[in-house]
N, C-alpha and C positions, 0 to 999 in steps of 0.2 A: 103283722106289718111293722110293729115297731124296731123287731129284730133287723130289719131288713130297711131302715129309715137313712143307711150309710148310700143305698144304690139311687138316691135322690141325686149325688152328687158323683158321678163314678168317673173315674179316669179312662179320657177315650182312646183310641187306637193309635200309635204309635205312628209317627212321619216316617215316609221311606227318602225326606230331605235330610242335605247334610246337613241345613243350621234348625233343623227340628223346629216345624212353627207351629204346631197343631198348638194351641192356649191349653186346650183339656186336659194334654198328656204330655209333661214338661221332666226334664231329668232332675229327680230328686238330691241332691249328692250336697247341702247344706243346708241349714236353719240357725235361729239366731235368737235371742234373749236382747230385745231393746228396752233403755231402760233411760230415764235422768240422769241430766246431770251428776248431780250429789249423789244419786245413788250408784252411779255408777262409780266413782270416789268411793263410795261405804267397801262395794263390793272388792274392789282392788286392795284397800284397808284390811278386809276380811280375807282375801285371798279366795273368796265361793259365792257363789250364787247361792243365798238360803232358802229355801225352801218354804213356803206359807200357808196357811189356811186357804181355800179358797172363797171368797165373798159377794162374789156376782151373782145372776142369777141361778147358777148352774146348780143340779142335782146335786153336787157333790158339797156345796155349804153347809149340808145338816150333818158331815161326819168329819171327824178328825183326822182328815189330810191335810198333811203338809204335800206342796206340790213346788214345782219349780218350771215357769212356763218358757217357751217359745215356740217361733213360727218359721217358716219360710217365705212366709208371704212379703209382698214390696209393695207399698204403696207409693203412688207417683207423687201424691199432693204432700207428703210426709205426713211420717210416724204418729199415732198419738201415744205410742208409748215411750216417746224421748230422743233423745239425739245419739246415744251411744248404742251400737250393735257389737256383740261378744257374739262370735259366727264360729259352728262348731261345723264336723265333717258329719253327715248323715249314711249310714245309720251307726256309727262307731258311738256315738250318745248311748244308745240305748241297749247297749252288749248287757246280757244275760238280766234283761228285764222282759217281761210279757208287756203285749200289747191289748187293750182294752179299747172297747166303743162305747165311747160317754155319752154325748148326746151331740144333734144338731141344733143348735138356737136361733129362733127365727131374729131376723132383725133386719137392715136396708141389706145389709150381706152377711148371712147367714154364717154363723162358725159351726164348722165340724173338728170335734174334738175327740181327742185320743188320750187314755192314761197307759203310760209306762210304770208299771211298781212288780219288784219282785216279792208281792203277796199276792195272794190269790183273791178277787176284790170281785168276783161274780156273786157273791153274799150282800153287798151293794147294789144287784142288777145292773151291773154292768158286764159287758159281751165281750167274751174272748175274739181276737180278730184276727184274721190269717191274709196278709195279703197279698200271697200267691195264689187264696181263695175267693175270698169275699170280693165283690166288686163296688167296693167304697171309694174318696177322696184320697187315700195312699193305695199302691200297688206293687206288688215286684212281678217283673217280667224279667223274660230270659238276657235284656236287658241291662238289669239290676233295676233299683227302685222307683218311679214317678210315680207323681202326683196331678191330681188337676187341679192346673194351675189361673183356673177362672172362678177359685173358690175359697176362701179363708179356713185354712187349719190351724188348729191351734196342737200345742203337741205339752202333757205335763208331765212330768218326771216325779214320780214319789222321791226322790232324795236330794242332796243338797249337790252342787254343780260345783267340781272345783275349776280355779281361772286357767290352768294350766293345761285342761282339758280343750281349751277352744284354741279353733288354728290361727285368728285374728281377730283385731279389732278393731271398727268402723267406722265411720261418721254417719248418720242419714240427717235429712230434713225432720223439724218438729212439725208436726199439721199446726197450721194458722187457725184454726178453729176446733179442733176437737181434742179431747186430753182426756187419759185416762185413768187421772189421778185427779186434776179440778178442772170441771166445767168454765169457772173464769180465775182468773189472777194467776192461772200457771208460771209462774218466771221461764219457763226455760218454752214456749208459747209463739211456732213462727220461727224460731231460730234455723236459720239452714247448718247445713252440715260443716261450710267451712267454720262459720263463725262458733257453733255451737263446740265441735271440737277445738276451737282457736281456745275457749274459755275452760274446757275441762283440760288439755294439756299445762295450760297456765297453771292450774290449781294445782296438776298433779307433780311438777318440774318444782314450782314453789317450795310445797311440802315435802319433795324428795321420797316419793312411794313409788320405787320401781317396781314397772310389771313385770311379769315370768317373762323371759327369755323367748322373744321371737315374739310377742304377742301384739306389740306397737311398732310396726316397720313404716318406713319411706316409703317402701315397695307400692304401698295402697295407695292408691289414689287419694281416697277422702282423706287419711291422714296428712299426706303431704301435702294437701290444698290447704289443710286445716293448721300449719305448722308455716306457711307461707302467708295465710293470711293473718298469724300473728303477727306476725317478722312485720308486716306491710302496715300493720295497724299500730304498731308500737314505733313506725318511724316514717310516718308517714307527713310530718310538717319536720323541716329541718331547725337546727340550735346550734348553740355553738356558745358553751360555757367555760371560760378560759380555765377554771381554776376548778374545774370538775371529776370528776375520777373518770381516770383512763383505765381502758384495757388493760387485764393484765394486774392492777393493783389490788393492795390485800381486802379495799372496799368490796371490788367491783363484785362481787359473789353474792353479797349478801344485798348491795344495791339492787344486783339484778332481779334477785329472788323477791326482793321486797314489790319490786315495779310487777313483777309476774304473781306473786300473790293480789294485788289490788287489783289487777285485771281478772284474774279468775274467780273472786271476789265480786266483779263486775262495778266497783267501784271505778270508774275507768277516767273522771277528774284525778281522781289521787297517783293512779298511775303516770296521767299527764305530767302533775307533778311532779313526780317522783323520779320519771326520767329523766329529767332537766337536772339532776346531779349529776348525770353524766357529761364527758366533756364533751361529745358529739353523738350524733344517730349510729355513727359506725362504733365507736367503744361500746355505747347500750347493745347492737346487735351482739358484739361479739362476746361481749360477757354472759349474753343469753345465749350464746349458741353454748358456752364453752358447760353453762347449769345444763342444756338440754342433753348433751351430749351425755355427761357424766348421768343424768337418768334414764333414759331413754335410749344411748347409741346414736343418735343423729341430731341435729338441729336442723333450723331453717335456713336458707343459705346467706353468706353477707352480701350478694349482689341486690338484696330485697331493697336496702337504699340506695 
């Protein structure tokens, strides 16, 4: 039975609809690594997803893997793995690794979990999985991949993830109550998506750590909410300082940079302040669009005042 504990959760029969509703059996074709704020800064810093021990309950805490996690799964209420999602194409993650069946943990929603490592890790009791055979939580049909999607998978990767690898990057909701790093005093705890990423682009525009090419677009939705509702929050009571830096001037760069570090910062009095050197809400936008632009390729737009 134990070998066979994957068909508790199995992916059911395919829709013969065009917008595919069946919950059970949904098109597999991404997943994602959600992660904090600041961590999600380290990882850009580092350029990879590293890879860790694992520490929960699972079977696999008593040996020395390093793993590197993510899911596909969405939760409506948000994340409690953080605000930032690095979304990769499925199954291109996983080229020339095996696949493995770790275990199911009972819990309010059970995770069924899968290791990827190119060793051979059935010396561990873990189970080789095929799935254009087995009738587990993942599948390939004629198709190509799904999953069911009325169940929490989790997916680990024996090695380290570079950022270059994921096709984009996202914003989700923090859950307002649950965190899987602290139970209470989480900072980043509740934060929606615009504002969450309003606060990691600040940090990362500040600091001038541009991403790989292509990986923070306008195109996305959440980004662009999340780049719009900076614009909106940093000029969102008007001023008007006669003898301020304008647009354009050898300050304005570094002013901007400083207002947009205190905000990602979350210090967001000091940003108040800080804006008020500028000579108007339109000179601050445009000095910030002109830092975003030069990190990132886009800014927010200046109709935002």
């Amino acid at each position: 039975m134990a070998k066979r504990i994957w068909e508790r959760a199995p992916v059911g029969e395919e829709s013969n609809k065009s917008n595919w509703t069946n919950p059970d059996c949904v098109p597999f074709r991404e997943l994602s690594h959600v992660c904090h704020l600041d961590a999600a800064i380290s990882i850009l810093r580092l350029g990879k997803i590293r890879s860790g021990l694992v520490y929960d309950e699972s079977k696999l805490r008593d040996y020395r893997i390093c793993v590197a996690w993510f899911s596909p799964n969405y939760w409506h209420l948000g994340s409690r793995y953080g605000n930032v999602a690095f979304n990769f194409a499925w199954p291109d993650l996983i080229e020339e690794l095996d696949p493995f069946w770790v275990e199911r943990l009972e819990g309010k929603v059970p995770a069924h979990r899968f290791l990827f490592s190119a060793v051979d890790r059935t010396s561990l009791g873990l189970i080789p999985y095929d799935p254009s055979r087995h009738k587990g939580p993942w599948a390939l049909r004629d198709s190509g991949h799904v999953r069911n999607g009325d169940v929490c998978l989790e997916v680990m990767l024996e090695r380290d993830v570079r950022v270059g690898e994921s096709s984009k990057l996202s914003f989700v909701d923090h859950h307002g109550s649950y965190c899987n790093i602290r139970r209470d005093g989480c900072a980043d705890s509740a934060l929606s998506a615009s504002r969450g990423g309003a606060i990691f682009l600040a940090k990362l525009v500040s600091e001038r750590i541009k991403p790989p090419n292509g990986l923070i677009r306008n195109d996305e939705s959440t980004v662009d909410g999340a780049m719009e509702f900076l614009a909106a929050q940093l000029v969102r009571k008007r001023w008007k300082t006669p003898r301020g830096v304008r647009e354009g001037s050898k300050r304005a760069p570094s002013v901007a940079r400083a207002v947009l570090s205190a905000y990602g910062l979350r210090a967001f009095n000091d940003a108040k302040t800080l804006k008020l050197f500028f000579r108007t809400p339109e000179d601050l936008l445009s000095a910030v669009i002109a830092e975003c632009e030069a990190c990132l390729g886009f800014g927010p737009e200046l109709d935002a005042v």
